[in-house]
C-alpha positions, 0 to 999 in steps of 0.5 A: 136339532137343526139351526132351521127347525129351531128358527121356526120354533122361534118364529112360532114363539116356541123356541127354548130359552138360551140360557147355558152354554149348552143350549146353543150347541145345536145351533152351530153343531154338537159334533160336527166337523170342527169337533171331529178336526179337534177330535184328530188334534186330541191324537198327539197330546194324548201320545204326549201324556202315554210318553210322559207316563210310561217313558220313565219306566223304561228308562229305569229299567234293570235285567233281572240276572246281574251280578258282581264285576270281577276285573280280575276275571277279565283277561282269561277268556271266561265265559258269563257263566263260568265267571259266576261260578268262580267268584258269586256265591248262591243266592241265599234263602232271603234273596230267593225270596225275592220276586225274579230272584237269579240261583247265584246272588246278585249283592255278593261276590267272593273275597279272595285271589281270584289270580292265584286260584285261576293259575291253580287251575280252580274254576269253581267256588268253595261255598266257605269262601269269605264274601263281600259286598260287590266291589267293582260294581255289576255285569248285566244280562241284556238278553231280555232288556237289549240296552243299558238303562240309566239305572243299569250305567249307574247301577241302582241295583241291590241297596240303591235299587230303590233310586229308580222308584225314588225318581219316579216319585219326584216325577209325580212330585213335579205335577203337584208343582205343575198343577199349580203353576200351569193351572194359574196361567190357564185360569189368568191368560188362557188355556192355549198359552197354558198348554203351549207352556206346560207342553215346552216345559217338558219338552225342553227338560226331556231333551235335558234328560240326556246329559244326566249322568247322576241321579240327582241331575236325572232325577231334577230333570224328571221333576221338571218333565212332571210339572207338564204331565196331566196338564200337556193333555187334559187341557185340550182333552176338556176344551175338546169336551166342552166344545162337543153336545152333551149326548156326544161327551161320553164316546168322545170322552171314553174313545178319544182317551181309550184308543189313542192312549191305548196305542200309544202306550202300547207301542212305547215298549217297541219304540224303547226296544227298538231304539235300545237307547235311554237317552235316544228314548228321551229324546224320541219320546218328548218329540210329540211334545214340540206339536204344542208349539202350533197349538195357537194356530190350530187349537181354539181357546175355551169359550167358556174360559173367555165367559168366565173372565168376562170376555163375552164378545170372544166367546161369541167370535169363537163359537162364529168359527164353528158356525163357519166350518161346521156350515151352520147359519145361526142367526144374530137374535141367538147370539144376543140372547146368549149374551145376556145370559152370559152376562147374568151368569158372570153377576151372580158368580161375582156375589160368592166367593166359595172356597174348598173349605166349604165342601167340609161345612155340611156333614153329608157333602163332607163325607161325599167328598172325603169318600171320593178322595179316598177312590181317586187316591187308591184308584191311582195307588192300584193302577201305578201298582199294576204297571210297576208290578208288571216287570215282576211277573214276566222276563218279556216285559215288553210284550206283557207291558204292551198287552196290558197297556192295550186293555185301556182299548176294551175299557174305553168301549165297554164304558162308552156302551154300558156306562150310562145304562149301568152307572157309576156306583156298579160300574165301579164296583164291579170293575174293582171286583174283577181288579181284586178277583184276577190280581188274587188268581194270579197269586195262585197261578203258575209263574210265567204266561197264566199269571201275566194273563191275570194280572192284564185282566186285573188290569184291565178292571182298574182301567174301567174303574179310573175312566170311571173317577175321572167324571165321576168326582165332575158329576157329583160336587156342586157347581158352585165349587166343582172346579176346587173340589176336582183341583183338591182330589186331583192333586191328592192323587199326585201323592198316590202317583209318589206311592204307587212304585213302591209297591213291588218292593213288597217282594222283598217281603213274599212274593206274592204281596204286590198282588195281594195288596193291590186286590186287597184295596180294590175290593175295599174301593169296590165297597165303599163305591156303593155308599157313593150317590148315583149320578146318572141320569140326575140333575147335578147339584149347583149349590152346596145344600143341593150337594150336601142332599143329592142322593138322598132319596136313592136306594142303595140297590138301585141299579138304573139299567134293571130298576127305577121307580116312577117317583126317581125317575120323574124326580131325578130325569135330567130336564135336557134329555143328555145321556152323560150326567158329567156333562150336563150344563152347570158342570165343565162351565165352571170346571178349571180344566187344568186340574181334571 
């Protein structure tokens, strides 16, 4: 609606009432130019969060075929494969079992005179050998993986394999650390200097990441690169949200994230083989990071920052500007109505003083919150499964990773055209299905090409599923402690961050329990999703008895694209006509946009 045709409305005495932050977007435009140049901005801080996620997998990455260095070997002008015929033993049945297990061991070597047997003109092993642990440390096959990772100069293999995945999970460890730090700075001095900070943060200790040279130096770095992720993109990602009308939110919300982060991350794995250099990798990959540094200039802060901490007036200059770029006229009468409300809202926030705590008072919210908990932390379980498990299943782990990484594409416009047709609960369900259905075929599927086919597609069910919990925790708490209740299941989510890459170690055990763990928890997140409320095209709880009885009246096998009774239906319709029930007003306003 038009600024013109509401000031007739006004004229006529029939103008709505400005009582959210909502109801003045169609008066200085819901997506106009201003949203779409904020739209643009979202492209860096988005390839920033895909590096920040991805980088270390590369940079951590191992050959499959290395084996023990025999400096005495050196001088006779052998090649690779006679080296491992005289001096590495065969792969016993316990290292055969390992997923990408080579035909020659890769923990042993002989224990024996290799000069003299060579002078003796033997160049082949006798299995009766004595064997011993590799003393000299390995040789690598680079044909796959062109370059030396950190993991490969300082030899995380056999028993110090597990050193990758254990930086990993201090690099999750530092968001939790982050998610606080970060989180109080955006929610006492602003969004902006949040994210300029978090953004320097990691930037700085990306370029650190170079001098390591032990695994305790690179793995403090990576805990300091951590405390950034997340917030280096979400901050924006939701001031851009809460700029945008609701009816806008969810294709923003799902294209901005899905194309950008899908082209990012898919061109992550060429930029690494590329550059065949972890420490160049660093370096190029935090470069994104530095655009945080005119942040100030270019990104405007979140006017419902300023409503919350009072500052009225600044929330007013800001939503000036976007009158001015989007060639909007509002007149002075909305802003003062604006105001008030503003005003009264600040009031009433004053008199509570609700805490987390309180979502676990009433029984039926508590469960509702405790579930939901539960999705997110397998969700992020499933998902760094999958990536981790990738390099597993394929030697080309380049391409495999950057198709799979492309899947975020198709997840991001099948949500943006079904997601409100279909809803949460069978969105969700079904997209797990699909994750578990594919991650069980791959099991069975022959190694090589048709198993990496089924583990994108599995891949691409838990795409779909996690943009789904993104807002779907945001739809459901009540107003009153949404922003708590998020912070709380975000930052368990840290610690799924910290499990997910152990997962492949499964194959130590069977082959064939990455995969079959991961299809196992989706099916059983699959199920639980259906006992969750539906939260499409409902009026979301603001207090907490209005959480605790949200859904209530709801059949379980309602399924708002094919079937709705009259009775939900004039009970349960959003009152504003939105299309996006997780960006109704009531639900960002109050939202800490640090912690989603």
């Amino acid at each position: 609606m038009t600024a013109t045709v509401e000031s007739s409305k006004a004229e006529e005495g029939k103008r709505a009432r400005i009582e959210t932050f909502d109801d003045i977007l169609p008066y200085i435009g819901e997506a106009g130019r201003y949203q779409w140049l904020l739209f643009i901005l979202l492209l860096p801080f988005t390839v920033v969060y895909a590096f920040l996620y991805f980088t270390q997998f590369f940079l951590t990455l191992t050959p499959e075929e290395h084996w023990c260095t025999v400096p005495e070997l050196e001088g006779w002008n052998l090649t690779d494969h006679q080296k491992i015929a005289l001096s590495v033993p065969m792969a016993n049945i316990e290292e055969l079992k390992i997923e990408g297990a080579t035909p020659f061991s890769r923990c042993l070597m002989y224990d024996v005179n290799f000069t003299q047997l060579l002078q003796s003109n033997v160049t082949v092993a006798d299995p009766s050998w004595t064997t011993t642990k590799c003393q000299h440390g390995w040789t690598y096959n680079y044909t796959n993986i062109p370059y030396a990772s950190i993991a490969a100069e300082l030899d995380w293999v056999c028993e110090k394999t597990y050193l990758s995945s254990a930086a990993q999970s201090a690099f999750f460890a530092g968001s939790i650390v982050g998610g606080f730090i970060f989180g109080y700075i955006a929610d006492h001095y602003g969004r902006i200097p949040a994210l300029v900070s978090c953004n320097a943060v990691g930037f700085f200790a990306s370029i650190s990441t170079v001098f390591a040279n032990s695994f305790w130096s690179f793995t403090l770095c990576r805990f300091i690169v951590g405390t950034a992720f997340d917030n280096c993109f979400n901050i924006l990602f939701i001031v851009v949200i809460e700029y945008v009308g609701p009816k806008y939110r969810t294709l923003i919300a799902n294209l901005s994230f899905g194309i950008y982060f899908a082209v990012a991350s898919s061109i992550l794995p060429w930029i690494a083989y590329w550059i065949a250099d972890w420490r160049i990798l660093s370096v190029v990959t935090a470069a994104p990071l530095a655009f945080a540094f005119i942040g100030p200039w270019i990104v405007p802060e979140s006017a419902r920052w300023y409503i919350t901490r009072g500052k009225t007036d600044k929330a007013i200059e800001m939503l000036k500007k976007f009158e001015r770029v989007n060639k909007k006229t509002v007149k002075p009468e909305i802003y003062e109505e604006f105001k008030e409300s503003c005003n009264t809202v600040i009031k009433d926030q004053s008199k509570n003083n609700y805490t987390v705590l309180d979502l676990f008072k009433k029984p039926r919210l508590a469960r509702i919150t405790v579930m939901l908990t539960i999705y997110w932390l397998i969700m992020i379980i499933v998902f760094d499964g999958h990536v981790w498990n990738m390099k597993l299943l394929d030697p080309d782990v380049f391409l495999s990773f950057s198709l799979a990484a492309l899947t975020e594409l198709p997840a991001a416009i099948i949500l943006a055209v079904l997601l409100d047709r279909w809803g949460r609960r069978w969105m969700s369900f079904l997209s797990l299905v699909l994750c578990a259905l594919f991650s069980f075929v791959a099991i069975a599927t022959p190694a090589g090409g048709p198993t990496v086919i089924m583990a994108i597609f599995a891949r691409l069910g838990v795409n779909i599923a996690a943009n789904i919990g993104f807002q779907y925790a945001a739809e459901m708490l009540p107003t009153v402690v949404r922003a708590q209740g998020v912070s709380l299941i975000h930052i368990i989510g840290y610690f799924a961050h910290i499990i997910g890459p152990y997962i492949i170690y499964l194959a130590d055990i069977a082959p064939e329990l990455p995969l079959l763990v991961l299809g196992l928890l989706s099916l059983f997140t699959a199920f639980l999703t259906l006992f969750l409320p539906e939260t499409v095209d409902q009026d979301l709880p603001e207090s907490l008895q209005e959480g605790n009885d949200f859904g209530k009246e709801q059949s379980f096998w309602w399924i708002p694209c094919i079937s709705r009774s009259p009775e939900k239906k004039k009970a349960y319709r959003k009152k504003l006509g939105t299309t996006n029930a997780g960006f109704n007003p009531g639900s960002l306003r109050a939202i800490d946009s640090t912690r989603l």
